[in-house]
N, C-alpha and C positions, 0 to 999 in steps of 0.2 A: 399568535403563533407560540408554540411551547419552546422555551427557550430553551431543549436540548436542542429541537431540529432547527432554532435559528442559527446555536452554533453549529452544529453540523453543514450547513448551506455555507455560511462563510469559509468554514477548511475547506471544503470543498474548492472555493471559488481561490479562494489562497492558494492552494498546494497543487498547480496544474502540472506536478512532478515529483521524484522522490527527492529531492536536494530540495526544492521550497513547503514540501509538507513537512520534514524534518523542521526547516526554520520555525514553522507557524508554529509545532511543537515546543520546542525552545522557548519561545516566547511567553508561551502559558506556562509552562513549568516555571521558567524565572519569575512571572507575576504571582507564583501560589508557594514562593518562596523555594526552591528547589535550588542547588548549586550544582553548575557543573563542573566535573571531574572531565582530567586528559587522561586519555587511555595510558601516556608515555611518560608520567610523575608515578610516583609514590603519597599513595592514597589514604588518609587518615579520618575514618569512617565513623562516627559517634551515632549510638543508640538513639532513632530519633530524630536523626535528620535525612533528611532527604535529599536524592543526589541524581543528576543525569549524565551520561557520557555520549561520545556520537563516536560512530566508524564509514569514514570516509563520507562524511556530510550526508550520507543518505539511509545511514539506520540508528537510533536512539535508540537509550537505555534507561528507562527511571526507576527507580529504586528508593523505598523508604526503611530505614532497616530497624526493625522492632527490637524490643525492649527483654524480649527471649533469647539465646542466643539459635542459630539456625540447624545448629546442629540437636537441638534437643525441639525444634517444633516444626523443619523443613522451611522450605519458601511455598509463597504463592507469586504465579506466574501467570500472565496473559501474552501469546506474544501474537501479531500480527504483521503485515508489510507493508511497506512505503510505494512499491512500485504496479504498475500498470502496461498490460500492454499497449501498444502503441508504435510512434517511430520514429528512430532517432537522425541524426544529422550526418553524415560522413563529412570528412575531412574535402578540401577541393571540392565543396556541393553544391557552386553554381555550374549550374548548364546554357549556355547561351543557344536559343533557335531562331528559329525565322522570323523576322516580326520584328525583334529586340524585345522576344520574352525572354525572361531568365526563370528557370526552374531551380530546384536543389535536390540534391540526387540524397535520396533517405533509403535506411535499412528499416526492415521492418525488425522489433524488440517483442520477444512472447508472440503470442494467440490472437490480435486483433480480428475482429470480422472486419474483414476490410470494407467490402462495400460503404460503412454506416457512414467511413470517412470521405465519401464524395460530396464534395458541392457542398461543404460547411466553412463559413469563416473560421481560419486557424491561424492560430501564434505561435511562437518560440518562446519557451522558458529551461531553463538550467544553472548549469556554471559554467564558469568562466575561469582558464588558468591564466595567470598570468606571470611576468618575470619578476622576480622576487630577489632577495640579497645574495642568493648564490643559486645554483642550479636543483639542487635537496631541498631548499625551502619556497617553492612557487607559492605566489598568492589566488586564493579562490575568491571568485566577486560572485554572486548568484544573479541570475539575470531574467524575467520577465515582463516580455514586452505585451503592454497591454491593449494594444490596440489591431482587430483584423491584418496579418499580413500576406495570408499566403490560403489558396484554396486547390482543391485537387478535384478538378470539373470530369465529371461522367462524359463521356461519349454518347452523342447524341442518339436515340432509339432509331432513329431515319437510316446510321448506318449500322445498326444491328438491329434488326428488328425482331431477335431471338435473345435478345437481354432479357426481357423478365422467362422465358423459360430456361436457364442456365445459363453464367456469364462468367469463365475461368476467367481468373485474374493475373497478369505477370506481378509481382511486388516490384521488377524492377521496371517495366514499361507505364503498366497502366495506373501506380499508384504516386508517382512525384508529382510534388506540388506545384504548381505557380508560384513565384515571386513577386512579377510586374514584370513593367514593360519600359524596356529603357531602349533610348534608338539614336542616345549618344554611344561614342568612342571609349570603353570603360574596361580598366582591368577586374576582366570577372572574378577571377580570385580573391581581389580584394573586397567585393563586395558584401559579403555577407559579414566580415572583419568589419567594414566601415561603417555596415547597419548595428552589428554589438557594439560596437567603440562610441559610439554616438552615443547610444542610450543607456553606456557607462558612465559617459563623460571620461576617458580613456584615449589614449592613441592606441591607433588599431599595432602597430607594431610591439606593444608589448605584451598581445593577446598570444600566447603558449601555443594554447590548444581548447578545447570545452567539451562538454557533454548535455549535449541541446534536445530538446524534445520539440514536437511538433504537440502541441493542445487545442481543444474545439473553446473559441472564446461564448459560446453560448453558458451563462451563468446557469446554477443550479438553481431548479424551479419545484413549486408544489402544483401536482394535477388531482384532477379525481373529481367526483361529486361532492367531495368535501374535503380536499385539498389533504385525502391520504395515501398519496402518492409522491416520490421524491424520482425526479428524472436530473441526472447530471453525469459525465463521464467519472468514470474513478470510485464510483463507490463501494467497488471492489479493487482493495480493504480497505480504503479510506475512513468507512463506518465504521468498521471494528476498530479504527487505530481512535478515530474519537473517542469510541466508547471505551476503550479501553485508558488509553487517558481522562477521560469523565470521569472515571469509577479512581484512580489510583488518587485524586484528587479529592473526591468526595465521599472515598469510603476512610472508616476510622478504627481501622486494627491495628493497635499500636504496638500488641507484643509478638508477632510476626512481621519478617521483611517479606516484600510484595514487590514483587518485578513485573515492569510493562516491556517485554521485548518487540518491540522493533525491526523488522529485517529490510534488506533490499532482496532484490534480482527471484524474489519466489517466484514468478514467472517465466523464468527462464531455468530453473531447474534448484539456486539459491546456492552452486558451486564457488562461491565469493567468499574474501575473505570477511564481505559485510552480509554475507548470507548467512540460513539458518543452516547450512552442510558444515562451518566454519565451527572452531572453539570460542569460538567469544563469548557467547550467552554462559559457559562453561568457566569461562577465567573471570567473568565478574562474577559470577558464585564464590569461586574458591577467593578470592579477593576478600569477599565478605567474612566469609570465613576466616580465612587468617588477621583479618580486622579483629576479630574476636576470640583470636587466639586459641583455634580450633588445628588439631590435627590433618591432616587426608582421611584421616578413621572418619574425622568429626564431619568432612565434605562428604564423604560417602553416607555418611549418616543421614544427613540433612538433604540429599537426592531420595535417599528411600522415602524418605519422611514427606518428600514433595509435590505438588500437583499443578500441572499446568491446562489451561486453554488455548489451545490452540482455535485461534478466532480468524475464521477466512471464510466467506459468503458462500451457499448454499444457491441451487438452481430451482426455481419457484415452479410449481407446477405450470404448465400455459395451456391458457383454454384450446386455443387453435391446435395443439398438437400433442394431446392424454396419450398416443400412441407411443409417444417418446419415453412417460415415465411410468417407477415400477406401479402396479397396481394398488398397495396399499400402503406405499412410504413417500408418498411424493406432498410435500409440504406448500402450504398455502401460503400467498405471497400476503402478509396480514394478518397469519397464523401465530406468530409466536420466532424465538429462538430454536432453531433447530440443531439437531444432535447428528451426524455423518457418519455413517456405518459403510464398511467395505469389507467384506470376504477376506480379499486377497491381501489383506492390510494397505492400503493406498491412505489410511486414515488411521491415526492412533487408537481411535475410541474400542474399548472394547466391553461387555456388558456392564463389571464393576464401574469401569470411568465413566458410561453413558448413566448411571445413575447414582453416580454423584452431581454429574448437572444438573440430571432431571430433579434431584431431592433440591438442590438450589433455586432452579424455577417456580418450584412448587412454595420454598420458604419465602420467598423474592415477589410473590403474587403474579406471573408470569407465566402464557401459557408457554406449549414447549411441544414439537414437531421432531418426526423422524426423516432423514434424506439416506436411501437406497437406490443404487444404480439400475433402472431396468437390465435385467441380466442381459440384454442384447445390445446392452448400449455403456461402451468401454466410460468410465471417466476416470480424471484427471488426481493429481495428488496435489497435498498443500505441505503445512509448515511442520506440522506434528509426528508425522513418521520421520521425515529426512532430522528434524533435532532430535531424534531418538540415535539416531547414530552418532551421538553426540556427548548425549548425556541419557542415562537408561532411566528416564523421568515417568513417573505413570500419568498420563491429563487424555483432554478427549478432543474432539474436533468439531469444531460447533461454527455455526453463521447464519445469517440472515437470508430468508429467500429472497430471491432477484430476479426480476425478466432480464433478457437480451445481455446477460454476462459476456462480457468483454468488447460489447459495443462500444462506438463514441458514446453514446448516451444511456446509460442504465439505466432503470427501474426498481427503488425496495418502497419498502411500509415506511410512514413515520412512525407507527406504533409499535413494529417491530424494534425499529430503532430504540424508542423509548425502554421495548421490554428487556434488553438487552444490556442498556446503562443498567436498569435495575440490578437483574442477575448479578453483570462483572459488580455492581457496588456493594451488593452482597457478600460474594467470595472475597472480595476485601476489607471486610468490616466486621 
Protein backbone atom coordinates (compact mmCIF):
# COMPACT_ATOMS: atom_id res chain seq x y z
CA UNK A 1 0.00 0.00 0.00
CA UNK A 2 1.49 3.61 -0.69
CA UNK A 3 2.37 4.98 2.18
CA UNK A 4 0.58 8.28 1.67
CA UNK A 5 -2.80 6.32 1.79
CA UNK A 6 -1.62 4.05 4.75
CA UNK A 7 -1.26 7.37 6.47
CA UNK A 8 -4.15 8.77 5.59
CA UNK A 9 -6.45 5.56 6.78
CA UNK A 10 -4.90 5.83 10.22
CA UNK A 11 -5.95 9.79 10.67
CA UNK A 12 -8.70 8.76 9.59
CA UNK A 13 -9.23 6.07 11.99
CA UNK A 14 -7.48 8.54 14.80
CA UNK A 15 -9.54 11.68 14.38
CA UNK A 16 -13.26 10.48 14.76
CA UNK A 17 -13.73 14.37 15.57
CA UNK A 18 -12.34 17.76 15.45
CA UNK A 19 -10.55 17.80 19.08
CA UNK A 20 -8.93 14.29 18.28
CA UNK A 21 -7.84 15.09 14.71
CA UNK A 22 -6.24 18.35 16.01
CA UNK A 23 -4.31 15.83 18.57
CA UNK A 24 -3.14 13.20 15.80
CA UNK A 25 -1.87 16.62 14.21
CA UNK A 26 -0.03 17.79 17.05
CA UNK A 27 1.62 14.78 17.30
CA UNK A 28 3.20 14.68 13.69
CA UNK A 29 4.19 18.22 13.78
CA UNK A 30 6.12 17.60 17.37
CA UNK A 31 7.69 14.31 15.59
CA UNK A 32 8.96 16.47 12.37
CA UNK A 33 10.32 19.01 14.96
CA UNK A 34 7.71 21.77 15.04
CA UNK A 35 7.13 23.79 18.44
CA UNK A 36 4.21 24.91 19.78
CA UNK A 37 3.27 28.52 20.35
CA UNK A 38 0.10 29.73 23.01
CA UNK A 39 -2.00 32.08 21.29
CA UNK A 40 -1.92 34.04 25.14
CA UNK A 41 2.39 34.50 25.46
CA UNK A 42 4.36 36.75 23.49
CA UNK A 43 5.88 35.10 20.52
CA UNK A 44 9.50 35.04 19.54
CA UNK A 45 9.71 33.66 15.85
CA UNK A 46 13.15 32.93 14.08
CA UNK A 47 13.75 32.55 10.33
CA UNK A 48 13.43 29.01 10.03
CA UNK A 49 11.78 27.48 12.38
CA UNK A 50 8.75 26.07 12.57
CA UNK A 51 5.99 26.55 14.76
CA UNK A 52 2.11 25.43 15.46
CA UNK A 53 -0.62 27.05 17.76
CA UNK A 54 -4.30 25.56 18.36
CA UNK A 55 -7.67 27.66 19.13
CA UNK A 56 -9.92 26.03 21.34
CA UNK A 57 -8.38 22.44 20.72
CA UNK A 58 -10.13 21.98 17.53
CA UNK A 59 -8.34 24.23 14.88
CA UNK A 60 -4.38 24.24 14.29
CA UNK A 61 -2.01 26.42 12.78
CA UNK A 62 1.47 25.36 11.37
CA UNK A 63 3.67 27.66 10.13
CA UNK A 64 7.38 27.64 8.92
CA UNK A 65 8.54 31.09 8.48
CA UNK A 66 11.24 31.71 5.61
CA UNK A 67 14.29 33.18 5.22
CA UNK A 68 12.64 36.34 3.19
CA UNK A 69 10.89 38.55 5.04
CA UNK A 70 6.84 38.18 4.28
CA UNK A 71 6.45 41.38 3.48
CA UNK A 72 8.75 41.47 0.50
CA UNK A 73 7.58 37.70 -0.91
CA UNK A 74 3.76 37.20 0.74
CA UNK A 75 2.84 33.76 2.44
CA UNK A 76 1.68 30.61 1.13
CA UNK A 77 -1.45 29.31 2.61
CA UNK A 78 -3.38 25.94 2.51
CA UNK A 79 -6.25 26.02 4.82
CA UNK A 80 -8.73 23.49 5.40
CA UNK A 81 -11.16 21.97 8.57
CA UNK A 82 -11.22 19.73 11.23
CA UNK A 83 -15.01 19.16 11.54
CA UNK A 84 -17.66 16.95 10.15
CA UNK A 85 -21.21 16.64 10.03
CA UNK A 86 -22.64 14.61 12.23
CA UNK A 87 -24.20 14.53 16.06
CA UNK A 88 -23.42 15.95 18.95
CA UNK A 89 -24.40 15.11 22.67
CA UNK A 90 -26.82 17.33 24.75
CA UNK A 91 -26.45 18.06 28.19
CA UNK A 92 -29.07 15.61 30.52
CA UNK A 93 -28.91 12.95 27.18
CA UNK A 94 -29.95 9.92 28.92
CA UNK A 95 -33.68 9.02 28.15
CA UNK A 96 -34.80 6.13 30.15
CA UNK A 97 -37.91 3.83 28.22
CA UNK A 98 -39.70 0.87 28.56
CA UNK A 99 -37.63 -2.14 28.83
CA UNK A 100 -34.75 -0.36 30.81
CA UNK A 101 -33.37 0.85 27.43
CA UNK A 102 -31.59 4.09 27.77
CA UNK A 103 -31.21 6.36 24.73
CA UNK A 104 -29.32 9.69 24.60
CA UNK A 105 -31.00 12.57 23.27
CA UNK A 106 -28.35 14.13 20.37
CA UNK A 107 -28.59 17.43 18.15
CA UNK A 108 -27.87 17.08 14.88
CA UNK A 109 -24.24 19.43 13.89
CA UNK A 110 -24.18 20.55 9.92
CA UNK A 111 -25.63 18.56 6.82
CA UNK A 112 -25.50 14.83 7.71
CA UNK A 113 -27.58 12.48 5.53
CA UNK A 114 -29.07 11.01 8.00
CA UNK A 115 -30.44 7.89 7.04
CA UNK A 116 -26.44 6.34 6.27
CA UNK A 117 -26.50 6.63 10.28
CA UNK A 118 -28.90 3.69 10.95
CA UNK A 119 -28.24 0.38 12.10
CA UNK A 120 -24.28 1.11 12.43
CA UNK A 121 -22.11 0.37 15.52
CA UNK A 122 -21.37 3.85 16.95
CA UNK A 123 -19.06 5.43 19.78
CA UNK A 124 -18.46 8.51 21.62
CA UNK A 125 -15.39 10.58 21.24
CA UNK A 126 -14.57 14.35 22.21
CA UNK A 127 -13.61 16.44 25.29
CA UNK A 128 -14.03 16.37 28.40
CA UNK A 129 -14.15 19.75 30.85
CA UNK A 130 -13.31 19.33 33.94
CA UNK A 131 -12.67 21.22 37.47
CA UNK A 132 -9.47 22.80 37.36
CA UNK A 133 -7.62 25.29 40.22
CA UNK A 134 -10.24 27.99 39.87
CA UNK A 135 -13.33 28.38 37.74
CA UNK A 136 -11.03 30.47 34.50
CA UNK A 137 -8.83 27.60 34.31
CA UNK A 138 -11.03 24.09 33.59
CA UNK A 139 -8.97 21.10 32.60
CA UNK A 140 -9.60 19.51 29.08
CA UNK A 141 -9.03 15.53 29.01
CA UNK A 142 -10.01 14.18 25.20
CA UNK A 143 -12.02 11.23 25.26
CA UNK A 144 -12.43 8.20 22.73
CA UNK A 145 -14.18 5.36 23.49
CA UNK A 146 -13.10 2.55 21.34
CA UNK A 147 -15.29 0.08 21.51
CA UNK A 148 -19.23 -0.29 19.75
CA UNK A 149 -21.52 1.69 22.27
CA UNK A 150 -24.47 2.90 20.91
CA UNK A 151 -26.69 2.13 17.56
CA UNK A 152 -29.58 4.00 16.07
CA UNK A 153 -31.94 0.84 14.62
CA UNK A 154 -34.27 1.65 11.46
CA UNK A 155 -37.87 0.92 11.95
CA UNK A 156 -38.81 -2.05 10.70
CA UNK A 157 -40.14 -2.05 6.69
CA UNK A 158 -43.34 -4.23 8.13
CA UNK A 159 -44.28 -1.02 9.78
CA UNK A 160 -43.76 1.15 6.92
CA UNK A 161 -43.88 -0.46 4.01
CA UNK A 162 -43.30 3.01 2.09
CA UNK A 163 -39.79 3.53 3.45
CA UNK A 164 -37.75 2.97 0.33
CA UNK A 165 -40.29 5.13 -1.53
CA UNK A 166 -39.65 8.38 0.77
CA UNK A 167 -39.07 8.27 4.50
CA UNK A 168 -39.16 12.05 6.23
CA UNK A 169 -37.10 11.87 9.19
CA UNK A 170 -37.68 13.77 12.66
CA UNK A 171 -33.86 14.48 13.93
CA UNK A 172 -35.51 14.48 17.24
CA UNK A 173 -37.74 11.35 17.15
CA UNK A 174 -36.40 8.93 14.66
CA UNK A 175 -32.69 9.63 14.89
CA UNK A 176 -31.52 8.99 18.93
CA UNK A 177 -29.42 6.32 19.66
CA UNK A 178 -29.45 3.27 21.90
CA UNK A 179 -27.33 3.05 24.70
CA UNK A 180 -28.23 -0.43 26.40
CA UNK A 181 -30.45 -1.88 28.35
CA UNK A 182 -30.22 -1.53 32.13
CA UNK A 183 -33.36 -2.96 34.38
CA UNK A 184 -31.67 -1.93 37.55
CA UNK A 185 -32.57 1.10 39.85
CA UNK A 186 -30.17 3.75 38.20
CA UNK A 187 -29.60 7.54 38.36
CA UNK A 188 -29.95 8.38 34.62
CA UNK A 189 -28.34 11.33 34.83
CA UNK A 190 -25.47 10.07 36.01
CA UNK A 191 -25.05 7.57 33.66
CA UNK A 192 -23.44 8.76 30.83
CA UNK A 193 -20.84 10.86 33.71
CA UNK A 194 -20.05 7.28 35.01
CA UNK A 195 -19.57 5.84 31.36
CA UNK A 196 -16.75 8.95 30.64
CA UNK A 197 -15.47 8.90 34.20
CA UNK A 198 -14.64 5.13 33.89
CA UNK A 199 -12.78 5.45 30.72
CA UNK A 200 -10.91 8.53 32.22
CA UNK A 201 -10.06 6.85 35.19
CA UNK A 202 -11.75 10.18 36.75
CA UNK A 203 -14.69 10.78 39.33
CA UNK A 204 -17.58 11.45 37.50
CA UNK A 205 -18.15 14.56 39.89
CA UNK A 206 -15.44 16.57 38.50
CA UNK A 207 -16.75 16.19 34.97
CA UNK A 208 -17.79 20.17 34.07
CA UNK A 209 -19.42 19.74 31.06
CA UNK A 210 -18.01 18.10 27.33
CA UNK A 211 -18.32 18.37 23.79
CA UNK A 212 -19.03 14.67 22.54
CA UNK A 213 -19.63 13.33 19.18
CA UNK A 214 -21.35 10.31 18.08
CA UNK A 215 -18.74 8.31 15.23
CA UNK A 216 -19.36 5.06 13.14
CA UNK A 217 -16.55 2.61 14.62
CA UNK A 218 -16.42 0.93 11.22
CA UNK A 219 -12.34 1.71 10.35
CA UNK A 220 -11.47 3.18 7.11
CA UNK A 221 -11.05 0.68 4.29
CA UNK A 222 -9.77 0.26 0.51
CA UNK A 223 -12.53 -1.12 -2.22
CA UNK A 224 -12.49 -1.33 -5.93
CA UNK A 225 -10.88 -3.85 -8.31
CA UNK A 226 -7.86 -2.78 -7.15
CA UNK A 227 -8.25 -1.44 -3.94
CA UNK A 228 -8.70 2.45 -5.55
CA UNK A 229 -11.22 3.23 -3.52
CA UNK A 230 -11.00 4.70 0.05
CA UNK A 231 -14.57 4.44 2.04
CA UNK A 232 -14.41 5.90 5.72
CA UNK A 233 -16.54 8.72 7.47
CA UNK A 234 -14.87 12.12 7.61
CA UNK A 235 -12.98 12.35 4.48
CA UNK A 236 -14.52 15.44 3.99
CA UNK A 237 -11.66 17.35 4.88
CA UNK A 238 -10.00 15.10 6.58
CA UNK A 239 -8.01 14.33 3.16
CA UNK A 240 -7.22 17.78 2.64
CA UNK A 241 -6.13 18.34 6.28
CA UNK A 242 -3.54 15.36 5.69
CA UNK A 243 -2.58 16.51 2.59
CA UNK A 244 -2.11 19.39 3.52
CA UNK A 245 0.00 18.75 6.49
CA UNK A 246 1.88 15.94 4.06
CA UNK A 247 3.02 18.76 1.93
CA UNK A 248 4.00 21.58 4.79
CA UNK A 249 6.27 18.71 6.06
CA UNK A 250 7.67 17.59 2.95
CA UNK A 251 7.74 20.45 0.87
CA UNK A 252 11.25 22.66 1.06
CA UNK A 253 10.77 26.34 0.45
CA UNK A 254 12.82 27.85 2.88
CA UNK A 255 12.78 31.54 1.76
CA UNK A 256 9.06 31.82 2.08
CA UNK A 257 6.54 31.29 5.21
CA UNK A 258 3.84 28.57 4.44
CA UNK A 259 0.82 28.49 6.52
CA UNK A 260 -1.29 25.14 6.93
CA UNK A 261 -4.74 26.74 8.33
CA UNK A 262 -6.77 24.79 10.04
CA UNK A 263 -10.39 25.56 10.92
CA UNK A 264 -13.40 24.30 12.98
CA UNK A 265 -17.33 24.57 12.64
CA UNK A 266 -16.95 25.16 8.33
CA UNK A 267 -20.04 23.12 8.40
CA UNK A 268 -22.09 25.02 10.21
CA UNK A 269 -21.38 28.38 8.64
CA UNK A 270 -17.36 28.77 10.61
CA UNK A 271 -19.10 32.03 12.74
CA UNK A 272 -16.56 30.78 15.58
CA UNK A 273 -14.10 32.27 17.13
CA UNK A 274 -11.97 28.97 15.79
CA UNK A 275 -13.74 29.52 12.47
CA UNK A 276 -12.48 30.83 9.19
CA UNK A 277 -15.33 34.11 9.73
CA UNK A 278 -12.88 34.70 12.85
CA UNK A 279 -9.45 37.03 12.83
CA UNK A 280 -7.18 34.56 13.61
CA UNK A 281 -5.73 33.31 10.47
CA UNK A 282 -5.20 37.25 10.30
CA UNK A 283 -3.41 37.93 13.82
CA UNK A 284 -0.98 34.94 13.11
CA UNK A 285 0.07 36.81 9.85
CA UNK A 286 0.53 40.12 11.46
CA UNK A 287 2.39 38.30 14.24
CA UNK A 288 4.72 37.15 11.75
CA UNK A 289 5.21 40.08 10.64
CA UNK A 290 5.85 42.14 13.36
CA UNK A 291 8.32 39.05 14.30
CA UNK A 292 10.08 40.69 11.44
CA UNK A 293 9.75 44.00 12.21
CA UNK A 294 7.40 44.83 9.56
CA UNK A 295 5.03 47.85 9.46
CA UNK A 296 0.89 47.48 8.87
CA UNK A 297 2.29 48.89 5.43
CA UNK A 298 4.55 45.71 5.57
CA UNK A 299 1.14 43.28 6.55
CA UNK A 300 -0.74 44.78 3.79
CA UNK A 301 2.10 44.33 1.61
CA UNK A 302 2.57 40.69 2.22
CA UNK A 303 -1.66 40.02 1.88
CA UNK A 304 -1.28 41.47 -1.67
CA UNK A 305 1.69 39.48 -2.36
CA UNK A 306 -0.19 36.19 -1.05
CA UNK A 307 -1.89 33.23 -2.15
CA UNK A 308 -4.08 30.77 -0.64
CA UNK A 309 -5.76 27.14 -1.17
CA UNK A 310 -8.43 26.88 -0.01
CA UNK A 311 -8.74 22.86 0.13
CA UNK A 312 -12.39 21.35 0.93
CA UNK A 313 -13.83 18.20 -1.35
CA UNK A 314 -15.51 18.45 -4.34
CA UNK A 315 -18.90 16.20 -5.52
CA UNK A 316 -17.73 13.38 -8.03
CA UNK A 317 -19.83 12.87 -10.78
CA UNK A 318 -22.21 9.66 -10.01
CA UNK A 319 -23.17 7.25 -12.51
CA UNK A 320 -26.64 6.53 -11.22
CA UNK A 321 -27.54 10.27 -11.36
CA UNK A 322 -25.67 12.48 -14.81
CA UNK A 323 -29.01 14.28 -14.34
CA UNK A 324 -27.84 16.00 -11.22
CA UNK A 325 -24.55 17.47 -12.66
CA UNK A 326 -23.53 20.33 -15.03
CA UNK A 327 -22.89 18.84 -18.54
CA UNK A 328 -19.35 19.56 -19.03
CA UNK A 329 -17.80 20.35 -15.57
CA UNK A 330 -18.53 17.54 -13.59
CA UNK A 331 -15.33 15.86 -12.34
CA UNK A 332 -14.39 12.23 -12.12
CA UNK A 333 -14.03 10.45 -9.02
CA UNK A 334 -10.09 9.27 -9.99
CA UNK A 335 -9.67 12.19 -12.23
CA UNK A 336 -7.36 14.37 -10.60
CA UNK A 337 -7.58 17.56 -8.27
CA UNK A 338 -10.30 19.74 -8.99
CA UNK A 339 -10.65 23.40 -9.30
CA UNK A 340 -14.46 24.92 -7.89
CA UNK A 341 -16.04 27.60 -9.93
CA UNK A 342 -19.27 29.61 -8.81
CA UNK A 343 -20.92 32.43 -10.58
CA UNK A 344 -22.37 33.79 -7.64
CA UNK A 345 -18.92 33.67 -5.74
CA UNK A 346 -19.98 30.71 -3.19
CA UNK A 347 -16.12 29.94 -4.08
CA UNK A 348 -12.98 32.11 -4.22
CA UNK A 349 -11.62 30.76 -7.37
CA UNK A 350 -11.80 33.12 -10.04
CA UNK A 351 -10.06 32.59 -13.68
CA UNK A 352 -6.37 34.16 -12.69
CA UNK A 353 -6.46 31.92 -9.25
CA UNK A 354 -8.00 28.86 -11.12
CA UNK A 355 -4.85 28.99 -13.26
CA UNK A 356 -2.50 29.31 -11.13
CA UNK A 357 -3.42 25.80 -9.82
CA UNK A 358 -4.00 24.56 -12.98
CA UNK A 359 -0.18 25.86 -13.94
CA UNK A 360 0.75 23.82 -10.38
CA UNK A 361 -1.01 20.68 -11.47
CA UNK A 362 0.53 20.62 -14.69
CA UNK A 363 4.31 21.49 -13.01
CA UNK A 364 3.36 18.84 -10.17
CA UNK A 365 2.61 16.05 -12.89
CA UNK A 366 -1.04 15.86 -11.72
CA UNK A 367 -3.93 15.70 -13.77
CA UNK A 368 -6.65 18.47 -12.82
CA UNK A 369 -10.64 18.65 -13.20
CA UNK A 370 -13.32 21.51 -13.22
CA UNK A 371 -16.50 21.44 -10.51
CA UNK A 372 -19.68 23.68 -11.82
CA UNK A 373 -22.95 23.59 -10.11
CA UNK A 374 -25.62 22.27 -12.69
CA UNK A 375 -27.31 25.66 -13.01
CA UNK A 376 -30.59 23.97 -11.47
CA UNK A 377 -28.87 22.65 -8.74
CA UNK A 378 -28.18 25.25 -5.71
CA UNK A 379 -24.73 24.30 -3.87
CA UNK A 380 -23.09 24.92 -1.01
CA UNK A 381 -19.99 27.36 0.12
CA UNK A 382 -16.71 26.51 1.92
CA UNK A 383 -13.68 28.21 3.55
CA UNK A 384 -12.37 30.60 0.76
CA UNK A 385 -14.91 33.11 0.28
CA UNK A 386 -16.08 33.48 4.15
CA UNK A 387 -11.66 34.07 4.87
CA UNK A 388 -12.00 36.63 2.32
CA UNK A 389 -13.99 38.77 4.72
CA UNK A 390 -11.27 38.52 6.54
CA UNK A 391 -8.31 39.12 5.05
CA UNK A 392 -8.58 40.35 1.05
CA UNK A 393 -6.19 37.37 0.11
CA UNK A 394 -6.23 36.21 -3.71
CA UNK A 395 -6.30 31.74 -3.71
CA UNK A 396 -8.86 29.36 -5.33
CA UNK A 397 -10.99 26.66 -4.15
CA UNK A 398 -9.84 23.24 -4.99
CA UNK A 399 -10.81 19.39 -3.56
CA UNK A 400 -11.03 16.02 -4.17
CA UNK A 401 -13.97 14.32 -5.98
CA UNK A 402 -16.19 12.24 -3.59
CA UNK A 403 -19.34 10.04 -3.70
CA UNK A 404 -21.96 10.19 -0.96
CA UNK A 405 -20.56 13.67 0.64
CA UNK A 406 -21.63 13.93 4.10
CA UNK A 407 -22.48 10.34 4.61
CA UNK A 408 -21.41 8.16 7.46
CA UNK A 409 -19.28 6.60 5.12
CA UNK A 410 -17.63 8.39 2.10
CA UNK A 411 -16.11 7.66 -0.94
CA UNK A 412 -12.49 9.43 -2.79
CA UNK A 413 -9.67 8.09 -5.03
CA UNK A 414 -6.36 7.01 -3.67
CA UNK A 415 -4.80 8.40 -6.51
CA UNK A 416 -6.42 11.51 -6.17
CA UNK A 417 -5.27 11.65 -3.03
CA UNK A 418 -1.88 11.01 -3.92
CA UNK A 419 -2.22 13.80 -6.78
CA UNK A 420 -3.04 16.21 -4.35
CA UNK A 421 0.08 15.73 -1.64
CA UNK A 422 1.81 16.32 -5.02
CA UNK A 423 0.34 19.72 -6.00
CA UNK A 424 0.18 21.13 -2.04
CA UNK A 425 4.13 19.94 -2.01
CA UNK A 426 4.71 21.75 -4.99
CA UNK A 427 3.19 25.07 -3.83
CA UNK A 428 5.42 24.59 -0.95
CA UNK A 429 8.59 23.86 -2.18
Amino acid sequence: MDKYISSLLDFLDNSPCNFLAVASIKKTLVADGFTELNLGDKWQLNSGGKYFTTKNDSAIFAFTIGDTPIAETGVKIIAAHSDSPGFRIKPHAVINTEGGVMKLNTEVYGGPILYTWFDRPLSVAGRVILRGKDPLHPVTRLLKINRPLLVIPHLPIHFNRNVNDGNPLSKQKDMLPMLGRITDVIEKDNLLLNIIAQELKINATDILDFDLTLYDTHQATLTGLNEEFICSGRIDDLSMVHAAITAIIEGHDTSTTRIVAIFDNEETGSGTKQGAASPVLAGIIERIAEAQEASHEGFLRCIERSFMISADNAHAFHPNYPEKFDPTNHPAIGGGPVIKINANCKYMTDARSAAIFRSLCEEAGSPCQYFVNHSDVAGGSTLGNILTSQIDIEGVDVGNPLWAMHSVCETGSTDDHINMIKVFTHFFS
